[in-house]
C-alpha positions as CSV (number, residue, x, y, z in Angstrom):
1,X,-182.5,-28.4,2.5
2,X,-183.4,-31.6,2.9
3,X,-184.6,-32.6,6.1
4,X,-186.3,-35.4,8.0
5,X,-189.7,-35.4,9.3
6,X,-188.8,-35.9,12.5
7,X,-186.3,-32.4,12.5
8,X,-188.8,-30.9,10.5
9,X,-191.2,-31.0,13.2
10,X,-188.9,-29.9,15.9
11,X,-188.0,-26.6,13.9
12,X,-192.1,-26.0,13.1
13,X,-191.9,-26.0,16.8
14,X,-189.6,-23.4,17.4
15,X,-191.1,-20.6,19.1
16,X,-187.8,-18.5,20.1
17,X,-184.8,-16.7,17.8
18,X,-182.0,-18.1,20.2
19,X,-181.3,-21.8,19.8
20,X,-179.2,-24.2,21.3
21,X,-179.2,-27.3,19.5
22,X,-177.3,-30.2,21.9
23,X,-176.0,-33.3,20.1
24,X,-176.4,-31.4,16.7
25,X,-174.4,-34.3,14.5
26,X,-174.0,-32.0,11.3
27,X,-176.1,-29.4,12.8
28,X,-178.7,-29.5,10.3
29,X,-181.9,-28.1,12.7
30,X,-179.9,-24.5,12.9
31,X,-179.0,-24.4,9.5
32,X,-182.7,-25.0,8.4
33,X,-183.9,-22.8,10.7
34,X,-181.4,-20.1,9.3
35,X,-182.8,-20.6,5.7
36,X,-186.0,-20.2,7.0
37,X,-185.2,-16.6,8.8
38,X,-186.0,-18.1,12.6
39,X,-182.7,-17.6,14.4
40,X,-180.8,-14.8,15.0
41,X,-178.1,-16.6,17.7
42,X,-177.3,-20.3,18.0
43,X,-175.5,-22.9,19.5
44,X,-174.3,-26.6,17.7
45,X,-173.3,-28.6,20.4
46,X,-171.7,-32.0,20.5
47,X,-169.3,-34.2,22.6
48,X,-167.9,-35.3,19.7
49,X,-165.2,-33.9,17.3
50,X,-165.9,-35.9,14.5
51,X,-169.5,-35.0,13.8
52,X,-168.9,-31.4,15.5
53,X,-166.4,-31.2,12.6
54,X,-168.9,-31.7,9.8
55,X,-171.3,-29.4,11.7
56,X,-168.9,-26.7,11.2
57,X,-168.5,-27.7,7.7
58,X,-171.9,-27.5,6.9
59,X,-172.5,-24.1,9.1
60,X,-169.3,-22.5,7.0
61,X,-170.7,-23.7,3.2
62,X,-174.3,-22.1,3.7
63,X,-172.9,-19.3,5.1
64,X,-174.3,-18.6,8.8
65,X,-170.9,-18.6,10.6
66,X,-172.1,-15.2,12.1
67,X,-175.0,-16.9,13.7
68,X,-174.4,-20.2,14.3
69,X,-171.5,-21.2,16.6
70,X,-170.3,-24.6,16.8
71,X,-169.1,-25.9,20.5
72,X,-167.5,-28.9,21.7
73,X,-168.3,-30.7,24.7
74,X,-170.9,-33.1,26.9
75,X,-174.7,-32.3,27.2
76,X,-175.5,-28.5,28.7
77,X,-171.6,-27.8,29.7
78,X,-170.9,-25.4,27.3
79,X,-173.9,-23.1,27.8
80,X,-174.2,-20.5,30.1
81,X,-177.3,-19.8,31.7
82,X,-179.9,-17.5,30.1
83,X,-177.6,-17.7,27.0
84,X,-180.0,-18.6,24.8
85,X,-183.9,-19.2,25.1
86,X,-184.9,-22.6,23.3
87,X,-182.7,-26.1,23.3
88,X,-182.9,-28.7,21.8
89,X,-182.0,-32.3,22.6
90,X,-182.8,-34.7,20.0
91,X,-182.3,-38.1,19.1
92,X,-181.5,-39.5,22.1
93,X,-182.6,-42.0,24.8
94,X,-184.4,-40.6,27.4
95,X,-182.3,-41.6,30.2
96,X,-179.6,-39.9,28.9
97,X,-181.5,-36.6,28.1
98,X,-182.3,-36.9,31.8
99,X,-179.0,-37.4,33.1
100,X,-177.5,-34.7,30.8
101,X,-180.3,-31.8,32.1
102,X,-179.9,-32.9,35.9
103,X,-176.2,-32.5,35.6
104,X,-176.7,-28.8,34.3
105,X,-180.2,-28.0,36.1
106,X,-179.5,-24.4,36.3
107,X,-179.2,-24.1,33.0
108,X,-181.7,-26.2,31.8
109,X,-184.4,-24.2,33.8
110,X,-183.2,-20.6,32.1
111,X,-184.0,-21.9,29.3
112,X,-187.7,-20.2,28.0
113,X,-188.5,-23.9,26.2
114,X,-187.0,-27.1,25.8
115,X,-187.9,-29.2,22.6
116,X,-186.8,-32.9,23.5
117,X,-186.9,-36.0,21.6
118,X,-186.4,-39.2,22.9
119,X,-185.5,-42.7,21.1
120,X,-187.0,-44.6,24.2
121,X,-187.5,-44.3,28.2
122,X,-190.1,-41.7,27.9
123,X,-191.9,-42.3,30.9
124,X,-188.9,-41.8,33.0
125,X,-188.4,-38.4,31.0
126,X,-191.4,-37.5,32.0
127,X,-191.5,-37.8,35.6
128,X,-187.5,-36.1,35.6
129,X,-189.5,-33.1,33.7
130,X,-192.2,-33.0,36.7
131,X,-190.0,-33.6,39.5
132,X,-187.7,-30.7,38.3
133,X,-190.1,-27.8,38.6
134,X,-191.0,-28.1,34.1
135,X,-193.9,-28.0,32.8
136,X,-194.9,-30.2,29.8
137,X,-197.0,-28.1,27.4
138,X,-197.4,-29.6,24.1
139,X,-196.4,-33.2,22.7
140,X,-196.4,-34.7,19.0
141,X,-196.2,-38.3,17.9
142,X,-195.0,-38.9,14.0
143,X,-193.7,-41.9,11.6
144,X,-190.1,-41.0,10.2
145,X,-188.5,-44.2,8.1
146,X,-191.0,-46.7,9.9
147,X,-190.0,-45.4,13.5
148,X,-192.5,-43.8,16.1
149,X,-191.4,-40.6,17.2
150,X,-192.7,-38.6,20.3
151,X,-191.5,-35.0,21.3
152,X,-191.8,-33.2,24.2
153,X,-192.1,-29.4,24.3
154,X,-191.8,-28.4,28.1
155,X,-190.9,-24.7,29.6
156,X,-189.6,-23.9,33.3
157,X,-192.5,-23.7,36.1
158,X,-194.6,-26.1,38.4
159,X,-196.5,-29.2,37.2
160,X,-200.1,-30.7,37.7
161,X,-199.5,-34.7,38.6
162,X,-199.8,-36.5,36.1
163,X,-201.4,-40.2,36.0
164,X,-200.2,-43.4,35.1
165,X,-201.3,-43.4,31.2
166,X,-200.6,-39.6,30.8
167,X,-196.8,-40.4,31.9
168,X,-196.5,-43.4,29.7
169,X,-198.0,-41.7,26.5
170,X,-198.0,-38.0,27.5
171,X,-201.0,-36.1,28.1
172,X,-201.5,-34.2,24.9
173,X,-201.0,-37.1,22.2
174,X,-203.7,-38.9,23.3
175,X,-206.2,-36.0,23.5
176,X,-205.1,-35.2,19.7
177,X,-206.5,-38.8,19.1
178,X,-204.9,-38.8,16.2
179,X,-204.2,-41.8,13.4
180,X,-200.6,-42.2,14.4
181,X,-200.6,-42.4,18.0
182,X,-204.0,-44.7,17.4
183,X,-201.2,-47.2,14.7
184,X,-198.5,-47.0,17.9
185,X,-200.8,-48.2,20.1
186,X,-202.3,-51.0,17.9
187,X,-198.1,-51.8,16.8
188,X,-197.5,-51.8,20.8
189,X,-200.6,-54.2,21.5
190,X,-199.5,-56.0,18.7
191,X,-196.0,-56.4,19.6
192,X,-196.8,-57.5,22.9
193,X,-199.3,-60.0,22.7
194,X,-196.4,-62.2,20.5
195,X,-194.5,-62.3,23.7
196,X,-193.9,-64.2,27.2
197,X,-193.8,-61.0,29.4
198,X,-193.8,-59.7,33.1
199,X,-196.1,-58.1,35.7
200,X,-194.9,-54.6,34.7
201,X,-195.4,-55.2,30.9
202,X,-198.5,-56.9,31.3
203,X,-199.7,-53.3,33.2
204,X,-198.3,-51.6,29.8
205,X,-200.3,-53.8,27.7
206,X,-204.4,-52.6,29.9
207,X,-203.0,-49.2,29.2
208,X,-202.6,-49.6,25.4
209,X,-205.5,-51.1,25.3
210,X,-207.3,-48.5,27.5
211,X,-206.3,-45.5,25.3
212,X,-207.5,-47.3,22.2
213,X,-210.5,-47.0,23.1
């Protein structure tokens, strides 16, 4: 199959055979990972019919019917608790990964690991994970079609606080010191400087700036 980068590197981080994939579009992170002999049991979720549609489509013409099961409905309402051990939430903002794991909390928590992605609001992601009894245990940063992507691999239990830069840009990217995370800063600093901005952004800029070093 041919998938993104960005999915790509969810499924390499995988670590369970019981999936839950939550705004699955045409559920192409299960089916890859059903190629690839990683799943056993999981869940294509989505609140919409039209994409959940094509997600069945593609489930029923590569043949995983009997492992994959399409459901229809908003965020973490269709899962039961302990149902399944990893989820994934990808591809969206991270207010609205937040509001969609507060409004199931339960469930969220059973879950063994949670592999999120968000398009933006990461810091507030960040502090929902901390103030809801998950630990953060790994993050990557990659380039997929000229976009920065970060994602967040947390599990159920308590927290170390966290400081300012490590909820902004995570605690593990920036210990990886790697070339991309080193371009998103530079792009950020870059981007910034351009513009006429406020208190709070000018704080955003020193901490750029900071971790570059």
């Amino acid at each position: 199959m041919n998938l993104s980068l960005r999915l790509k590197t969810i499924a390499g981080m995988v670590r369970y055979p019981t999936l839950a994939d939550v705004g699955t579009d045409h559920a192409l992170l299960p089916v890859y990972l059903c190629y690839a002999g990683l799943l056993t049991k999981a869940a294509a979720c989505d609140v919409n019919k039209g994409p959940l549609e094509r997600a069945q489509k593609n489930v029923t013409q590569n043949g995983f019917i009997q492992v994959i099961e399409t459901r229809l409905g908003s965020g973490l309402e269709t899962l039961n608790p302990g149902e399944f051990e990893t989820l994934v939430i990808a591809g969206m903002g991270g207010t609205l990964i937040t509001q969609l794991l507060s409004a199931h909390l339960e469930t969220a928590q059973s879950f063994k690991q949670l592999l999120l992605q968000p398009q933006r609001n990461f810091y507030d992601l960040r502090i929902f994970l901390l103030n809801n009894c998950f630990t953060i245990t790994n993050e990557e940063i990659l380039i997929d079609g000229g976009k920065y992507y970060f994602i967040i691999e947390a599990v159920p239990g308590e927290s170390k606080p966290y400081t300012e830069a490590e909820l902004t840009f995570g605690k593990f990217v920036p210990q990886k010191n790697s070339v991309v995370f080193h371009q998103y800063l530079l792009d950020e600093i870059c981007k910034l400087e351009r513009v006429a901005f406020k208190d709070e952004t000018k704080r955003y800029l020193e901490l750029c700036r900071e971790n570059l070093i």
